[in-house]
Structures are given as C-alpha cells and as structure tokens.
Steps between C-alpha positions, in 0.01 A plus 500: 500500500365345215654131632328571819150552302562211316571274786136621683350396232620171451478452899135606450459329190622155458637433148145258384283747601728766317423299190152428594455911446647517195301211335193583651554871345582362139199264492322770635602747203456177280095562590453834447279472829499837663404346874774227445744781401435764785550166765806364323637845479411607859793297650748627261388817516544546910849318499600726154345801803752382777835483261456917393417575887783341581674639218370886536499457139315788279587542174802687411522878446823396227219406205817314323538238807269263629516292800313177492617381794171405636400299171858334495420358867189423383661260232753396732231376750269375262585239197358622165321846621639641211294271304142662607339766398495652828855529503509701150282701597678579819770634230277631294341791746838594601599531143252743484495687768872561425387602140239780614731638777774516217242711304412705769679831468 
C-alpha cells in the first residue's frame, strides 16, 4: 500500500517540482511571512491529506507505538522534508496528542 501511495505521488508529482515544494517551504519558513507560509504549506498540506486517507491512519489506541507511516512517505516522496519546520511539527502534534491520551484515565 504504501509503494502504491508513493508511486501516485511521484506520477503526480514529477521529482523537480517535488523539490520545488520543499525549497519553496524552507525559504518560506526562512521569512517568517505568514501569507508565504499558509501558500507554501497548502500543497504539502493536501498531499500530507491524501497519504492518511489512503492510509486510514488515526493515531494508535497502543500509546507505546506510533505509526508514522504517512510522514515516512512524506520523506520518501519529498527530499529534505524533514528539514522544515512543517515537518517537525507534523511530529510534534502527534507527540502530543499521544501524551494527553496517555494521561487520560
């Protein structure tokens, strides 16, 4: 499944426009513009959409295991995602929304 996302994507996408998104998000970032950011985010943001419908991911009930599947297609598909601040945050809101539910009695 997650080779068949991955290959949509890169049909969709070709691989200079996949690194057009990423650079365009870190220069983005780099400006601290908030209109630049919610455009250069936008695309990432509807693709990052597609990979957990296609997935039927939610986070897990198991608080000690965590799929990132979606963000590991994510970096598969796109060079240097990791590298933005969009990406850690990605990680970051799971983190904790795991943490709360693990508090939640």
């Amino acid at each position: 499944m997650h080779q068949k996302i991955i290959d949509v994507i890169k049909k969709q996408y070709t691989r200079d426009l996949r690194k057009q998104v990423v650079k365009t998000i870190l220069k983005s970032e780099k400006n601290c513009d908030k209109n630049e950011l919610e455009d250069s985010y936008k695309t990432i943001n509807q693709i990052f959409s597609y990979v957990i419908n296609e997935l039927s991911w939610s986070i897990s009930e198991n608080n000690d295991t965590w799929d990132d599947a979606p963000l590991k297609i994510l970096r598969e598909v796109f060079p240097k995602l990791e590298t933005t601040k969009w990406f850690k945050k990605q990680q970051l809101s799971v983190t904790k929304s795991i943490n709360v539910k693990g508090l939640i009695c």
